[in-house]
Every structure is written in C-alpha cells, then in structure tokens.
C-alpha positions in Angstrom: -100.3 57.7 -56.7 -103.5 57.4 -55.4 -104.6 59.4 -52.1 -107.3 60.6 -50.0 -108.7 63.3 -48.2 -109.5 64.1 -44.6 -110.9 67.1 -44.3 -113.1 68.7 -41.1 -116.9 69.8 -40.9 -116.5 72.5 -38.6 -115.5 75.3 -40.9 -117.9 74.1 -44.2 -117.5 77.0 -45.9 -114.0 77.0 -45.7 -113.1 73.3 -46.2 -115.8 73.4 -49.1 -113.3 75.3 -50.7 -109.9 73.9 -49.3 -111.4 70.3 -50.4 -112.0 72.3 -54.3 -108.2 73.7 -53.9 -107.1 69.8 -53.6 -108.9 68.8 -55.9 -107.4 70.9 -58.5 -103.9 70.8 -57.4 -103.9 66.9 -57.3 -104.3 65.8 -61.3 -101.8 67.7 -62.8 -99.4 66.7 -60.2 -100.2 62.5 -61.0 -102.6 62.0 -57.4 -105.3 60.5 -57.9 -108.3 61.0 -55.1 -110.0 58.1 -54.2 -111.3 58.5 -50.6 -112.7 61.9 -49.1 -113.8 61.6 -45.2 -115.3 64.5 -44.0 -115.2 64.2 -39.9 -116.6 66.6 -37.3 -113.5 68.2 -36.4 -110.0 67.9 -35.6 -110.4 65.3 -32.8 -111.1 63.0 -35.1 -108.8 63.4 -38.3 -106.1 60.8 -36.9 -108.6 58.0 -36.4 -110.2 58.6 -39.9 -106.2 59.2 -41.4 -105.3 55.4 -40.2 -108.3 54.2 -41.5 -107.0 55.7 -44.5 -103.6 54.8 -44.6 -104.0 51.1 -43.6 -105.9 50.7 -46.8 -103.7 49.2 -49.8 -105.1 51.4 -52.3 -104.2 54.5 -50.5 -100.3 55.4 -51.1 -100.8 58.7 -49.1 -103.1 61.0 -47.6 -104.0 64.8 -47.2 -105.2 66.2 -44.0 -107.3 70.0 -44.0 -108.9 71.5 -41.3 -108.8 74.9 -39.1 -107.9 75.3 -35.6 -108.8 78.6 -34.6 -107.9 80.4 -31.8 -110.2 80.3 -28.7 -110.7 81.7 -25.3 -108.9 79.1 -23.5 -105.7 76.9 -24.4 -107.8 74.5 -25.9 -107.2 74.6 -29.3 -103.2 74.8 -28.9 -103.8 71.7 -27.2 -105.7 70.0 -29.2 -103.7 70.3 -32.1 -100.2 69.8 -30.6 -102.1 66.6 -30.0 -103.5 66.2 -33.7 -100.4 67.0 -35.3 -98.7 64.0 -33.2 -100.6 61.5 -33.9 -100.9 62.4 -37.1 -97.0 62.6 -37.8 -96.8 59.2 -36.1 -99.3 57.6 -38.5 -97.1 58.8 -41.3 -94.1 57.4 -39.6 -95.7 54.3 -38.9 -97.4 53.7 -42.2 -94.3 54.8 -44.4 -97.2 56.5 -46.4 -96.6 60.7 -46.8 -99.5 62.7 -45.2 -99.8 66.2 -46.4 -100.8 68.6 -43.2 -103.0 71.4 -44.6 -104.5 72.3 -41.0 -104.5 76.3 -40.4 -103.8 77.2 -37.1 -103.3 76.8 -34.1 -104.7 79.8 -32.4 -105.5 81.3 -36.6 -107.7 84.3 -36.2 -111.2 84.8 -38.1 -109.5 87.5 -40.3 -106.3 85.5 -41.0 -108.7 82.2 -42.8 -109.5 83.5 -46.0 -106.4 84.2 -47.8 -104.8 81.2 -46.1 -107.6 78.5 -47.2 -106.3 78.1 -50.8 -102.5 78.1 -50.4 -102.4 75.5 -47.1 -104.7 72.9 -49.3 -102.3 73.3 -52.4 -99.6 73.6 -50.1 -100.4 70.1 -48.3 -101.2 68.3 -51.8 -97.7 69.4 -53.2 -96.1 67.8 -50.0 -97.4 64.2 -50.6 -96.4 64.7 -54.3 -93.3 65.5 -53.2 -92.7 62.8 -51.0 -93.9 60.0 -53.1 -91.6 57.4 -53.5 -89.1 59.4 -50.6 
C-alpha cells in the first residue's frame, strides 16, 4: 500500500520527529511512503491531503500536526474545521486517512510524550483500514 504524508511546519521540532515516528512504523506494517508535504499549518493540511489522495499512486494518507491551545477559541475552531474536511476527503476518496493531529486546545507540557504514539497511532489506522 503506498501512502503519503502531510505533516505541518509550525511545530518543526515536534513534527521532525512525529514525521521519524511514521517513518518507522510504516515498513514493517507493508506502507510504503511516497509523498511527504510539509505545509505551514493546519489551514492548509486538507488542500495538500486531496492533492494527495486524488493521485492514483497514493492508496491512503497520514495527516500530523499540533493544534495547541490558545488565548482565544481559535484553535478549537480551526480544527473542528480541519478534521471535517479532512474526514470528508476520506469519505469522498474511499482512500483511509490516518489523523495524527494533537490537540485541540493540547498544552505545551502535554506535546512531548504525545508526539510518538499519535504518529504511530495514525500510521496503524490506515494499515488497518486498507482494503476496509
């Protein structure tokens, strides 16, 4: 099955090593990567994800980012709004998406030990649903 990879620039640090966790996690489970789109931030992950899964060498797709939590109800909006479209694509494509997107509202201290486990998490989830 071969995939790609949307991940965001915001947190580069962090998705640095979420895009490593996918990485690992995809071989052994018979993924193969072979698109990674880095975009500015979540905004933009469900125009880069249809670019993705209208291709026909893409059968699926993984989507990381981080959403933290802000002053205002901005982020909550934005990704009730992300997740969406993003579940519509899927829907529409009949290609399984993989959501590895921490937050909404995710405080500073709650990122680190969440990084690894939502980008194996989301990897295992288009495995899963191959051929569903």
């Amino acid at each position: 099955m071969k995939i790609g990879i949307i991940a965001g620039q915001f947190h580069a640090a962090e998705m640095a090593e979420m895009l490593d966790e996918a990485r690992k996690i995809a071989a052994p489970l018979g993924l193969e990567i072979v698109a990674e789109v880095l975009v500015p931030g979540s905004m933009e992950k469900p125009l880069a994800l249809k670019r993705l899964l209208l291709r026909h060498d893409i059968d699926g797709a993984v989507v990381l980012g981080i959403i933290e939590r802000g002053e205002t109800a901005h982020g909550l909006v934005m990704a009730q709004a992300v997740i969406a479209a993003i579940i519509g694509l899927e829907l529409e494509t009949m290609k399984p998406v993989g959501v590895g997107i921490l937050g909404p509202e995710i405080q500073p201290s709650q990122i680190p030990a969440r990084i690894r486990p939502y980008a194996a998490a989301a990897v295992r989830a288009v495995a899963a649903m191959r051929g569903q």
